[in-house]
PDB file with one MODEL, atoms N, CA, C and O in Angstrom:
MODEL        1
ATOM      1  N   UNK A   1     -26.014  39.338  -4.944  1.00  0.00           N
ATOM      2  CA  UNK A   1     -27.012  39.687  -3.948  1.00  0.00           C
ATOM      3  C   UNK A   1     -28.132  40.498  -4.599  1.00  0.00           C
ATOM      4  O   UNK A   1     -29.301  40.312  -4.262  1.00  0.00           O
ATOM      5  N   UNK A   2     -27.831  41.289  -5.415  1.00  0.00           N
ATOM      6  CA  UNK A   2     -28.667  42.232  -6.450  1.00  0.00           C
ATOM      7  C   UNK A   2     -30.029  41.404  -6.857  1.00  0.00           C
ATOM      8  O   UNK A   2     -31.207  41.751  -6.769  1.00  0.00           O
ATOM      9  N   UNK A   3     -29.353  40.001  -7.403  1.00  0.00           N
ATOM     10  CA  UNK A   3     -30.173  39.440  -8.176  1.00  0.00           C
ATOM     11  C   UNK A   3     -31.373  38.629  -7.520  1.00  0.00           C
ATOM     12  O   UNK A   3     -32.464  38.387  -8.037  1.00  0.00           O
ATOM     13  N   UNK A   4     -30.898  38.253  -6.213  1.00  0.00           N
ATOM     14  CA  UNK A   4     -31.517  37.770  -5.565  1.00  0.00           C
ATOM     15  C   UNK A   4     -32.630  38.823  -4.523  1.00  0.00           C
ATOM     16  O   UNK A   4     -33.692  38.338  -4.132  1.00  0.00           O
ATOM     17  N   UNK A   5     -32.272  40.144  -4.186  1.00  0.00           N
ATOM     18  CA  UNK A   5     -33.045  40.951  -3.634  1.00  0.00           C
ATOM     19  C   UNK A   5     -33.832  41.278  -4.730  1.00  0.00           C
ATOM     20  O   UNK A   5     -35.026  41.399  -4.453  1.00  0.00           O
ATOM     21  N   UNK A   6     -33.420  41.521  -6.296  1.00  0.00           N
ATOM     22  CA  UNK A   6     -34.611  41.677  -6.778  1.00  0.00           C
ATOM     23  C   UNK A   6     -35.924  40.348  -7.410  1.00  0.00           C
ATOM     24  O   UNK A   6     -37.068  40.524  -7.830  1.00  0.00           O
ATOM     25  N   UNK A   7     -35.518  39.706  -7.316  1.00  0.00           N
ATOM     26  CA  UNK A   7     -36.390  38.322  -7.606  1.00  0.00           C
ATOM     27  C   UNK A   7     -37.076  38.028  -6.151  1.00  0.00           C
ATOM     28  O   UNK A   7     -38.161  37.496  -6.383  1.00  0.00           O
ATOM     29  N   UNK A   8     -36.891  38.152  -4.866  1.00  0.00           N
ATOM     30  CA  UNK A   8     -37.679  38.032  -3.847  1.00  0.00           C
ATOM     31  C   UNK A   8     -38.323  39.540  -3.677  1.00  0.00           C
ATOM     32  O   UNK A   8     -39.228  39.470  -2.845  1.00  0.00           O
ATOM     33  N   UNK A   9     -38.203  40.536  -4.054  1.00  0.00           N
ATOM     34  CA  UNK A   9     -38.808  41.734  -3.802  1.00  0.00           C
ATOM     35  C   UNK A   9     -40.107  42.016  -4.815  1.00  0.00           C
ATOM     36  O   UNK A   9     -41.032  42.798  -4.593  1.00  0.00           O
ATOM     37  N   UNK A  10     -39.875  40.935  -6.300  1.00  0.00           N
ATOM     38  CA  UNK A  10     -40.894  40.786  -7.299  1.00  0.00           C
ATOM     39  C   UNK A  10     -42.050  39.945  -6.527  1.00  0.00           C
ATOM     40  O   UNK A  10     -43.269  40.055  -6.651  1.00  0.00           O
ATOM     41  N   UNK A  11     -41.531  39.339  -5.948  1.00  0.00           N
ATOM     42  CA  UNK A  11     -42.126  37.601  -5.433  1.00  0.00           C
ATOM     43  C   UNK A  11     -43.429  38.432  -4.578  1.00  0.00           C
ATOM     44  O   UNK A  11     -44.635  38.546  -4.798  1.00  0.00           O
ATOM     45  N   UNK A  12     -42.195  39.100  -3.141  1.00  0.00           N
ATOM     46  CA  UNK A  12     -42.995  39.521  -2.702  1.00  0.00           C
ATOM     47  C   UNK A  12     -44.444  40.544  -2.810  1.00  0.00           C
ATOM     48  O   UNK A  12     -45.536  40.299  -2.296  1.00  0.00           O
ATOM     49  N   UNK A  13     -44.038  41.836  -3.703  1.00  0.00           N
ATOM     50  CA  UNK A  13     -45.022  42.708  -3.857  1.00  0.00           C
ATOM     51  C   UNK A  13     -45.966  42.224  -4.594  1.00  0.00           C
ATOM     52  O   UNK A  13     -47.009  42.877  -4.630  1.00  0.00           O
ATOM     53  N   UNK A  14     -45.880  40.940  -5.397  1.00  0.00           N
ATOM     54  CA  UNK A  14     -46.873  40.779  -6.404  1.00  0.00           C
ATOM     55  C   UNK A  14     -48.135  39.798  -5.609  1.00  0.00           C
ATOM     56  O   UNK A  14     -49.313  39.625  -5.920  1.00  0.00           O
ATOM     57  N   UNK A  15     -47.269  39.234  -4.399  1.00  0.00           N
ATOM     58  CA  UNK A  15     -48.514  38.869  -3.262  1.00  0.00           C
ATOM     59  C   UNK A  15     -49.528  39.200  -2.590  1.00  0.00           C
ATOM     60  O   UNK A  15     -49.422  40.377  -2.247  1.00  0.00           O
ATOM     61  N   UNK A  16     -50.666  38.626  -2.158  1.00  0.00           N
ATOM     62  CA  UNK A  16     -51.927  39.325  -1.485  1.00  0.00           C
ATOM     63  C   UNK A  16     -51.387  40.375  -0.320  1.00  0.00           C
ATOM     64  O   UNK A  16     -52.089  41.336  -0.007  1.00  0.00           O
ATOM     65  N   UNK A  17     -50.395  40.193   0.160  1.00  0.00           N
ATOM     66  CA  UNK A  17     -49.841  40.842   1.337  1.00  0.00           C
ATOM     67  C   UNK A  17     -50.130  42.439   1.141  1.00  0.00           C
ATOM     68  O   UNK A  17     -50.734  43.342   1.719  1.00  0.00           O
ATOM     69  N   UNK A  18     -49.171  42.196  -0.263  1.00  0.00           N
ATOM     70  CA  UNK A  18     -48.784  43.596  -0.375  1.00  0.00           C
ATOM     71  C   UNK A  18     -50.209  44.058  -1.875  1.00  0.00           C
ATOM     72  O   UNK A  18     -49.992  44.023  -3.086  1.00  0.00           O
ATOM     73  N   UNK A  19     -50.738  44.209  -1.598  1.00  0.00           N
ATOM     74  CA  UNK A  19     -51.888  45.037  -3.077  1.00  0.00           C
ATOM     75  C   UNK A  19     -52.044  46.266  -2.496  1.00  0.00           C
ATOM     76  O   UNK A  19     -52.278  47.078  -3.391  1.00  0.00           O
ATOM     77  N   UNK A  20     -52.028  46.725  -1.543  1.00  0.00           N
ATOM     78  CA  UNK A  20     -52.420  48.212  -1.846  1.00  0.00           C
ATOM     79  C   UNK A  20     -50.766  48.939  -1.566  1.00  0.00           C
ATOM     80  O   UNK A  20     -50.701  50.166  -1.483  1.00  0.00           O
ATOM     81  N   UNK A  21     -49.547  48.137  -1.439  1.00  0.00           N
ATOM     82  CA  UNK A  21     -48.608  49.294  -2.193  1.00  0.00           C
ATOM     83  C   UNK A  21     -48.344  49.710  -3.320  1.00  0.00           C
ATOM     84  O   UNK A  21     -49.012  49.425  -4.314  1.00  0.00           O
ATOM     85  N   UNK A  22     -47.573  50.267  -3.318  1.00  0.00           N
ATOM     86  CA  UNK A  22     -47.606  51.331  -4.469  1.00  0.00           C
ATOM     87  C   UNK A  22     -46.557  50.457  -5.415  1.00  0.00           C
ATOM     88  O   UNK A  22     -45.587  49.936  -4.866  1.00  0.00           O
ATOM     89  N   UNK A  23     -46.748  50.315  -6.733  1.00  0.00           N
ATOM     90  CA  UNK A  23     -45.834  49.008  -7.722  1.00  0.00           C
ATOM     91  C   UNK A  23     -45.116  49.785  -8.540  1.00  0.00           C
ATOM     92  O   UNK A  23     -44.515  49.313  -9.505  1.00  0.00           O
ATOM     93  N   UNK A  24     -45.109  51.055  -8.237  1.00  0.00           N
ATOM     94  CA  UNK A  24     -44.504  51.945  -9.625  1.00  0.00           C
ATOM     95  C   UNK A  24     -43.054  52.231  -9.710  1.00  0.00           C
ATOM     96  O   UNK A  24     -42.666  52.950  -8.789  1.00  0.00           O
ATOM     97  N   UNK A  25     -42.107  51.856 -10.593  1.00  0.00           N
ATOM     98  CA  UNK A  25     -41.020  51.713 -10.554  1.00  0.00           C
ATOM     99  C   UNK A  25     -39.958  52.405  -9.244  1.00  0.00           C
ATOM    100  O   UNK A  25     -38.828  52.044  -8.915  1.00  0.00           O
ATOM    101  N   UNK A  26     -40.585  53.210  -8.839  1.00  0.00           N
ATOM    102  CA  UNK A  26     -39.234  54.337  -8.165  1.00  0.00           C
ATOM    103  C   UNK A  26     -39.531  53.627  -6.719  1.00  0.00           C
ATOM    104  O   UNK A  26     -38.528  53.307  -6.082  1.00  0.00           O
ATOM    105  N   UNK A  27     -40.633  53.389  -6.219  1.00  0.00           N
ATOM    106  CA  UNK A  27     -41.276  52.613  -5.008  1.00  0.00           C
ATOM    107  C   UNK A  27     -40.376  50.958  -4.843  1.00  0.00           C
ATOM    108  O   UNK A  27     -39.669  50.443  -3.976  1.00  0.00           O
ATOM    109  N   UNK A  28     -40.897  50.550  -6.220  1.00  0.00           N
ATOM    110  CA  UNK A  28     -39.565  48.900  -6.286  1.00  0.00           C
ATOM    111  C   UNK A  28     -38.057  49.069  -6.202  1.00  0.00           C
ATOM    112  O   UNK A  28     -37.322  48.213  -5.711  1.00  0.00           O
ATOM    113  N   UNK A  29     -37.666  50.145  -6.674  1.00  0.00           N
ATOM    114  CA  UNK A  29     -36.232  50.675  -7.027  1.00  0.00           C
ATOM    115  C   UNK A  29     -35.821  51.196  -5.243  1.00  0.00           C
ATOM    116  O   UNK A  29     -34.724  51.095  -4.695  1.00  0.00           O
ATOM    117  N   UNK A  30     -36.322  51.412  -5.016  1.00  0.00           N
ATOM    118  CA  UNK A  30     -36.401  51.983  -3.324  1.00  0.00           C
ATOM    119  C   UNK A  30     -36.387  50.755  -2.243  1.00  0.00           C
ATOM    120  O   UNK A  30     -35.716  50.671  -1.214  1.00  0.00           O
ATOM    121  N   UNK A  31     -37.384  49.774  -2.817  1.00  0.00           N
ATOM    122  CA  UNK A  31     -36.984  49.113  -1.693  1.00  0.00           C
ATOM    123  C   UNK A  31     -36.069  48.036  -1.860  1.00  0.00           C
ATOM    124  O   UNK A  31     -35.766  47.311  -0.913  1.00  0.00           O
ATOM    125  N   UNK A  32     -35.475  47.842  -3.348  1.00  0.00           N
ATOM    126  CA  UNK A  32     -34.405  47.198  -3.470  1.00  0.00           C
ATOM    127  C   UNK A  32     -33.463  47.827  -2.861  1.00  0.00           C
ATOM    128  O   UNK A  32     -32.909  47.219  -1.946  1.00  0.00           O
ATOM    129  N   UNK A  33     -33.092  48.964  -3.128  1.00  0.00           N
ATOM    130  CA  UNK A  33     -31.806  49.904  -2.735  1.00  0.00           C
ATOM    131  C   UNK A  33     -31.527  49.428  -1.230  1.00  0.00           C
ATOM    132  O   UNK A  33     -30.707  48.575  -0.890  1.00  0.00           O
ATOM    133  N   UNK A  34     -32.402  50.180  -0.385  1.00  0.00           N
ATOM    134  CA  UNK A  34     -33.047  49.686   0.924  1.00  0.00           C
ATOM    135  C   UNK A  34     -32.405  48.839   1.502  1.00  0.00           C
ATOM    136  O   UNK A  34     -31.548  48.921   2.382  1.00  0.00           O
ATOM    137  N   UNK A  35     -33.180  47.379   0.575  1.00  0.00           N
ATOM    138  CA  UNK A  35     -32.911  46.630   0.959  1.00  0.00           C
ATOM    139  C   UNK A  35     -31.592  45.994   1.126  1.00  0.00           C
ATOM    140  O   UNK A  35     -31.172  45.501   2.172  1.00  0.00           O
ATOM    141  N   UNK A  36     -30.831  46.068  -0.281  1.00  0.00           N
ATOM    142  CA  UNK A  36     -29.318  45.761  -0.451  1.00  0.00           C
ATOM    143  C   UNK A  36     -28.825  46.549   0.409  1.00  0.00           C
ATOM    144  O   UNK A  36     -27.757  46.109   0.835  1.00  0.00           O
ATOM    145  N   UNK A  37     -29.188  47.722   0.949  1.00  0.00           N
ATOM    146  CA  UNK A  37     -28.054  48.252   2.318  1.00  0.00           C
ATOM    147  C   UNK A  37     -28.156  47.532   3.368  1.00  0.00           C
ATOM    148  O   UNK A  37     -27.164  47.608   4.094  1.00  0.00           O
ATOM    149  N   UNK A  38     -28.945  46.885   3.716  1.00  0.00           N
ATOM    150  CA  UNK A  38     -29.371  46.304   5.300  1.00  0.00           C
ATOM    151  C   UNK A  38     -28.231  44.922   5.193  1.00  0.00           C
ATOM    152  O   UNK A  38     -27.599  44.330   6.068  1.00  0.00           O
ATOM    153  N   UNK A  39     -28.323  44.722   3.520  1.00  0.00           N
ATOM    154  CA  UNK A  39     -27.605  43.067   3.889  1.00  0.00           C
ATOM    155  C   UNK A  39     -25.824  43.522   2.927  1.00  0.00           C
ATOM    156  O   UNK A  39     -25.457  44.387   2.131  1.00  0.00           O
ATOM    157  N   UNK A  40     -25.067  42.091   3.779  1.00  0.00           N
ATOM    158  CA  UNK A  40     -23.940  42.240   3.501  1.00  0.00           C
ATOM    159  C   UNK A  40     -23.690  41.920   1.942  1.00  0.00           C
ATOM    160  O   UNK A  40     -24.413  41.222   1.232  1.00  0.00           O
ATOM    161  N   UNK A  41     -22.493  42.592   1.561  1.00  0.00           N
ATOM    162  CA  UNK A  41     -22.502  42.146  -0.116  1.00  0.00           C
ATOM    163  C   UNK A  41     -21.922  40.658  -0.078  1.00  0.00           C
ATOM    164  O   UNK A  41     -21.131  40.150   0.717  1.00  0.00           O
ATOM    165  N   UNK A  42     -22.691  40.026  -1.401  1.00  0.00           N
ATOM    166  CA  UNK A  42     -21.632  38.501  -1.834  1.00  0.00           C
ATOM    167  C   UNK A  42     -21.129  39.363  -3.409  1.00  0.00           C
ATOM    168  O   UNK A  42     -21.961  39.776  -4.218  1.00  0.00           O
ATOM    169  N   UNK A  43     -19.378  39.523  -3.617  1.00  0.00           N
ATOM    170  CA  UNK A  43     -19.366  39.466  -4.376  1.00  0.00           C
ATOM    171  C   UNK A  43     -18.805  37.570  -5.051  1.00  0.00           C
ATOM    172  O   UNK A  43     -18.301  36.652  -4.403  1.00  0.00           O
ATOM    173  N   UNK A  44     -19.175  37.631  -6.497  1.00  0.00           N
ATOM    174  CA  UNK A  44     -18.912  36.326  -6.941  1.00  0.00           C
ATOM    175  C   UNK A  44     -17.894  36.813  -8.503  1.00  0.00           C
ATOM    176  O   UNK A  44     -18.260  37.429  -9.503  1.00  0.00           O
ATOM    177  N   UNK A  45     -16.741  36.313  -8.197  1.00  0.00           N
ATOM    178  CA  UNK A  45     -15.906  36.830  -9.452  1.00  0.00           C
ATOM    179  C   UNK A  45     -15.978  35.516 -10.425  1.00  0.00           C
ATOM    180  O   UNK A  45     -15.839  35.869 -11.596  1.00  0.00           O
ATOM    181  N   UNK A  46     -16.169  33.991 -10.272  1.00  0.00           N
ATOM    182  CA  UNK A  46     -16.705  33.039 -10.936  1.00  0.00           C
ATOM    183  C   UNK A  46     -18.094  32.366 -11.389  1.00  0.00           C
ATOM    184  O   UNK A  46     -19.114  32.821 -10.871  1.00  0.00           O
ATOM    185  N   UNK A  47     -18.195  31.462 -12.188  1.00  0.00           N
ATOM    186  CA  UNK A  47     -19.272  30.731 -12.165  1.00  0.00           C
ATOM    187  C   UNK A  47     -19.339  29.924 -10.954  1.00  0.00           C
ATOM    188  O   UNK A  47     -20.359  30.114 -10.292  1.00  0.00           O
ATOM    189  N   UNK A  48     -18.797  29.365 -10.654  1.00  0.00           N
ATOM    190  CA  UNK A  48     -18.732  28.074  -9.277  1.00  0.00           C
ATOM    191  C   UNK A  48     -18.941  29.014  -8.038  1.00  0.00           C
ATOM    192  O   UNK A  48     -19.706  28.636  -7.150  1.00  0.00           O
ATOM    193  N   UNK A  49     -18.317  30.183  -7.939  1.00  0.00           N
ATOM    194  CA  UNK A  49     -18.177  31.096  -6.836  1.00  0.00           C
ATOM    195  C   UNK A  49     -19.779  31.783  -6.885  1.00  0.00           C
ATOM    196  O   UNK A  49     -20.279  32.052  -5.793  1.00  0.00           O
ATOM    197  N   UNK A  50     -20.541  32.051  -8.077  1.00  0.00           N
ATOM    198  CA  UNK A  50     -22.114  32.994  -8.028  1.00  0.00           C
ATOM    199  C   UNK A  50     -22.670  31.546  -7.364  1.00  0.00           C
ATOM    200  O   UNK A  50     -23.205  31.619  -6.257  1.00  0.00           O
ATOM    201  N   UNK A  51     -22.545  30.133  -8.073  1.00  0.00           N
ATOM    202  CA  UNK A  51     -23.670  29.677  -7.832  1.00  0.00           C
ATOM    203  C   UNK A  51     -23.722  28.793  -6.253  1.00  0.00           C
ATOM    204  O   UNK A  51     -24.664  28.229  -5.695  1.00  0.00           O
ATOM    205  N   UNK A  52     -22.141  28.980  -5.810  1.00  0.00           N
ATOM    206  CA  UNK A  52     -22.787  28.577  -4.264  1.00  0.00           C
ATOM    207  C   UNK A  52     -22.931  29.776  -3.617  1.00  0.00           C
ATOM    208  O   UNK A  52     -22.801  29.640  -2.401  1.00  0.00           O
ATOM    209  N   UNK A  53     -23.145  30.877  -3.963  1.00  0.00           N
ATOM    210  CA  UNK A  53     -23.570  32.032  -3.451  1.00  0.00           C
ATOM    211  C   UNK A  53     -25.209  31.826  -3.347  1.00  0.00           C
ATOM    212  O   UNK A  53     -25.861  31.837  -2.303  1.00  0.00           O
ATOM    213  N   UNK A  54     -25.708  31.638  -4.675  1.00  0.00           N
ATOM    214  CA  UNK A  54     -27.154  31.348  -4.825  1.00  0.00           C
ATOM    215  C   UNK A  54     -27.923  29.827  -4.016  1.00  0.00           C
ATOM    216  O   UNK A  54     -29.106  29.578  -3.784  1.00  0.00           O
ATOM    217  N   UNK A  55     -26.701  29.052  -3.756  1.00  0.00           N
ATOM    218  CA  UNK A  55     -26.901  28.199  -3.452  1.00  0.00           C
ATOM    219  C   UNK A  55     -26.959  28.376  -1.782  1.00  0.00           C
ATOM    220  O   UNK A  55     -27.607  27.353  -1.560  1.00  0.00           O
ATOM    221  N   UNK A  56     -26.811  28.763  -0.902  1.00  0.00           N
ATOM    222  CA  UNK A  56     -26.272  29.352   0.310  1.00  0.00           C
ATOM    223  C   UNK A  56     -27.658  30.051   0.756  1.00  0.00           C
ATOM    224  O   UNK A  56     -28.040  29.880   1.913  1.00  0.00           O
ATOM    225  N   UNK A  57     -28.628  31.053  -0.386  1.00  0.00           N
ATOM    226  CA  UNK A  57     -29.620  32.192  -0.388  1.00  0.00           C
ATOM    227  C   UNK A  57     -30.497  31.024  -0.589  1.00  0.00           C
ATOM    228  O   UNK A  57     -31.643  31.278  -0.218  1.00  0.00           O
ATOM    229  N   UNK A  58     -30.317  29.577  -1.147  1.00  0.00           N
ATOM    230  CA  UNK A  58     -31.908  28.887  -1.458  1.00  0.00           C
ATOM    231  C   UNK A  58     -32.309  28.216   0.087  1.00  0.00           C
ATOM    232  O   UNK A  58     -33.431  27.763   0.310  1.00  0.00           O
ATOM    233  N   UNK A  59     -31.405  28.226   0.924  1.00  0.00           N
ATOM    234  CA  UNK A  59     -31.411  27.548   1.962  1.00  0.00           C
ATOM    235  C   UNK A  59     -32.456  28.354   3.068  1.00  0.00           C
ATOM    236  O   UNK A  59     -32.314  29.519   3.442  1.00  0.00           O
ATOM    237  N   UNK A  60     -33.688  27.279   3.540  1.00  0.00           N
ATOM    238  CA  UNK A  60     -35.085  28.245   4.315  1.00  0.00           C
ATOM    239  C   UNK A  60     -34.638  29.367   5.296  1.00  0.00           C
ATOM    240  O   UNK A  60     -35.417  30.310   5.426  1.00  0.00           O
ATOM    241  N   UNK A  61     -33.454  29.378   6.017  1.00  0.00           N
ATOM    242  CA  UNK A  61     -32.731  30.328   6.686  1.00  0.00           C
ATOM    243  C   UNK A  61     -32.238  31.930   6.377  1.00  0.00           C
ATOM    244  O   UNK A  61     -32.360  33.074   6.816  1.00  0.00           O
ATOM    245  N   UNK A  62     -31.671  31.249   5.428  1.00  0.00           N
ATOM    246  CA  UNK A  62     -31.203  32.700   4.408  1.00  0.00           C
ATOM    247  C   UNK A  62     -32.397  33.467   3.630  1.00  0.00           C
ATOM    248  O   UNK A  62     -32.412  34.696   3.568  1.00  0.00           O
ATOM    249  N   UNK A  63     -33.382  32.672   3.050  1.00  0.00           N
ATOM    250  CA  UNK A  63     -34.474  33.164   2.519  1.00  0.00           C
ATOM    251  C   UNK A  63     -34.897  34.020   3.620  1.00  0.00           C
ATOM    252  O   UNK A  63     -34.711  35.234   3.529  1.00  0.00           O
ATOM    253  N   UNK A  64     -35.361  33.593   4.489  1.00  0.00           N
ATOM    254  CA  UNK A  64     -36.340  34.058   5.442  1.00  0.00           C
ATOM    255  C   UNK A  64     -35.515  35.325   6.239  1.00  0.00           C
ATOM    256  O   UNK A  64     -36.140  36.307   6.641  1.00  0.00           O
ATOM    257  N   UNK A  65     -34.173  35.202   6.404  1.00  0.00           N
ATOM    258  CA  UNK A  65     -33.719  36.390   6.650  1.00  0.00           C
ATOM    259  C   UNK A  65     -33.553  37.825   6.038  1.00  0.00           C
ATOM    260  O   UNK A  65     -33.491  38.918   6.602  1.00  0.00           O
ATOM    261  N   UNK A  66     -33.486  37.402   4.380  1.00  0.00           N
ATOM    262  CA  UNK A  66     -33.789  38.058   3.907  1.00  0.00           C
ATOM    263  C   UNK A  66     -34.955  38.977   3.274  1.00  0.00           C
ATOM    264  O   UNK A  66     -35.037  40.167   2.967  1.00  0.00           O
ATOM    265  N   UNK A  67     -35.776  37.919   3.227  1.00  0.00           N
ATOM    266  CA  UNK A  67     -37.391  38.317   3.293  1.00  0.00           C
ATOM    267  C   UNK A  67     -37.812  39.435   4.249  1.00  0.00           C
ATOM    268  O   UNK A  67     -38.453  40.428   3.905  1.00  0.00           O
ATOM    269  N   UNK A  68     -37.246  39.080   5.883  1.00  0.00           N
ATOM    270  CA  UNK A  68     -37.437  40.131   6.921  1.00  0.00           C
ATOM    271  C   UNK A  68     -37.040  41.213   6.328  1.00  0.00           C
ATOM    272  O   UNK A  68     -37.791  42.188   6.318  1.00  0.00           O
ATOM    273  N   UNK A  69     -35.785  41.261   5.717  1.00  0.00           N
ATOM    274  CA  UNK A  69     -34.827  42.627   4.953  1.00  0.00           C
ATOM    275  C   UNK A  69     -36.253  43.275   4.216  1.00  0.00           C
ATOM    276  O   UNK A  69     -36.871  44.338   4.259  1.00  0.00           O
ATOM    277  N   UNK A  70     -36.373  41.940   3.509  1.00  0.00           N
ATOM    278  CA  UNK A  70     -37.170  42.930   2.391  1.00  0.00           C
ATOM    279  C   UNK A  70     -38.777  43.932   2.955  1.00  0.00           C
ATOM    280  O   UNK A  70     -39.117  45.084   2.687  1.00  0.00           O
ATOM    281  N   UNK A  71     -39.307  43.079   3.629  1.00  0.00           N
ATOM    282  CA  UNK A  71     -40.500  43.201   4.260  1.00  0.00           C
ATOM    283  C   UNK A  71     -40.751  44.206   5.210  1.00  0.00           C
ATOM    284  O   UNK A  71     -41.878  44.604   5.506  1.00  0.00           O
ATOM    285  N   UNK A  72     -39.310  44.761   5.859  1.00  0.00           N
ATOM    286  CA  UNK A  72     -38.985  45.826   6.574  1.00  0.00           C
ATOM    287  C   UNK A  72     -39.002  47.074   5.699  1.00  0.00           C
ATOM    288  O   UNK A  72     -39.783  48.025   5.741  1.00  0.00           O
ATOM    289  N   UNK A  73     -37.908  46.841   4.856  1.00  0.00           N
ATOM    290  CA  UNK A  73     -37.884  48.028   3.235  1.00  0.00           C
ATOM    291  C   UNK A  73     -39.351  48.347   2.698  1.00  0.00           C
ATOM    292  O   UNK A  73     -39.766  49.448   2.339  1.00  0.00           O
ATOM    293  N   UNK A  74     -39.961  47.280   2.720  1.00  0.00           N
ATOM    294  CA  UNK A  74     -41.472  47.655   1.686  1.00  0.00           C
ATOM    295  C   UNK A  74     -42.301  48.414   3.089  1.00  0.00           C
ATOM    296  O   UNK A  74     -42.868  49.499   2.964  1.00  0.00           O
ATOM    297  N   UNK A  75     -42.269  47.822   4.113  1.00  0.00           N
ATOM    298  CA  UNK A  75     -43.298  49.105   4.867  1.00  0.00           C
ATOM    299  C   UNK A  75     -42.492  50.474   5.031  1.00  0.00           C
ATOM    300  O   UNK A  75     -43.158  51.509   5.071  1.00  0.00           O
ATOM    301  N   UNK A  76     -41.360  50.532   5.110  1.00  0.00           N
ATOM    302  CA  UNK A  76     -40.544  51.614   5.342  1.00  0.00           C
ATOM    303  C   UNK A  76     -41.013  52.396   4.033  1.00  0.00           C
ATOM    304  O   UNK A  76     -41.573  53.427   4.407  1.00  0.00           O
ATOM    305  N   UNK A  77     -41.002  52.311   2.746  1.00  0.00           N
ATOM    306  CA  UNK A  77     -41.002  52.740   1.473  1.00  0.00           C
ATOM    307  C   UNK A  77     -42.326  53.108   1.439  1.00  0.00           C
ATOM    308  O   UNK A  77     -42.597  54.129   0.807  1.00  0.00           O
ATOM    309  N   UNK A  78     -43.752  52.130   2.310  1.00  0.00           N
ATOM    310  CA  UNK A  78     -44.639  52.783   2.209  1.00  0.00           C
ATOM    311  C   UNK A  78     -44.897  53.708   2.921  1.00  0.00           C
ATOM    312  O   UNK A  78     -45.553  54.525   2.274  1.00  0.00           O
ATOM    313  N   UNK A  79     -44.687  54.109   4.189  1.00  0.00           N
ATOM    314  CA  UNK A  79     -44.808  55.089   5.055  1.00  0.00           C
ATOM    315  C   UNK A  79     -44.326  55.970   4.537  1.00  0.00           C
ATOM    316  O   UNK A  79     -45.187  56.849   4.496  1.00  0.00           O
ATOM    317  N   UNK A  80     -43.113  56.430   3.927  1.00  0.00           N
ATOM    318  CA  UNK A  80     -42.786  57.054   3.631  1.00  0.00           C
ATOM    319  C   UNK A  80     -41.935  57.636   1.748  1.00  0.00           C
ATOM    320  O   UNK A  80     -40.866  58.133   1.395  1.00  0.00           O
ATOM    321  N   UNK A  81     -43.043  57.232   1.150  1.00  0.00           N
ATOM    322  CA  UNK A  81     -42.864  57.496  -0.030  1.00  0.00           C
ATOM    323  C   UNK A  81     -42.335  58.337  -0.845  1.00  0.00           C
ATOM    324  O   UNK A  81     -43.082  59.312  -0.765  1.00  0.00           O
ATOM    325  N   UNK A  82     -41.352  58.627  -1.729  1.00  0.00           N
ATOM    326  CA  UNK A  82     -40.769  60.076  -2.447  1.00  0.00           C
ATOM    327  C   UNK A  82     -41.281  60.112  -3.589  1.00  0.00           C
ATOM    328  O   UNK A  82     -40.578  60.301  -4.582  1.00  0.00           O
ATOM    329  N   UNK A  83     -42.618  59.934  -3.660  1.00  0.00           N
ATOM    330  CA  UNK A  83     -43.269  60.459  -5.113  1.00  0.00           C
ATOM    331  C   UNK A  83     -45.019  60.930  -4.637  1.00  0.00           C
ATOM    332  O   UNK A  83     -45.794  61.366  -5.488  1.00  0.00           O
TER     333      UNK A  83
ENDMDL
END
């Protein structure tokens, strides 16, 4: 889940959406954290077991639910910033 909140959280901030937040490590590190609390863990103890995990997250449903996750975390992180 790690890997995938942080590869959509890159995706996202580096979009027109987001340019005037703040990109500086502790701000990204925040809304990953964030974010991985809101959603349930996948752990994957195999190869076959990570990749229908990843496979499950490519599906437009799961993306987009998670996106909300993330998109919630990044205004939350901006309102209220710890640096």
């Amino acid at each position: 889940m790690e890997e995938i909140v942080e590869t959509f959280v890159d995706i996202l901030m580096s979009g027109p959406e987001y340019q005037t937040f703040c990109k500086c490590k502790k701000c990204r590190v925040d809304v990953i954290a964030l974010s991985l609390n809101g959603l349930p863990p996948q752990y994957a103890t195999t190869e076959e077991n990570r990749k229908m995990i990843f496979t499950s997250f490519n599906e437009a449903g799961m993306r987009k639910w998670v996106n909300k996750r993330i998109i919630n975390s990044i205004h939350l992180v901006s309102k209220y910033p710890k640096h």
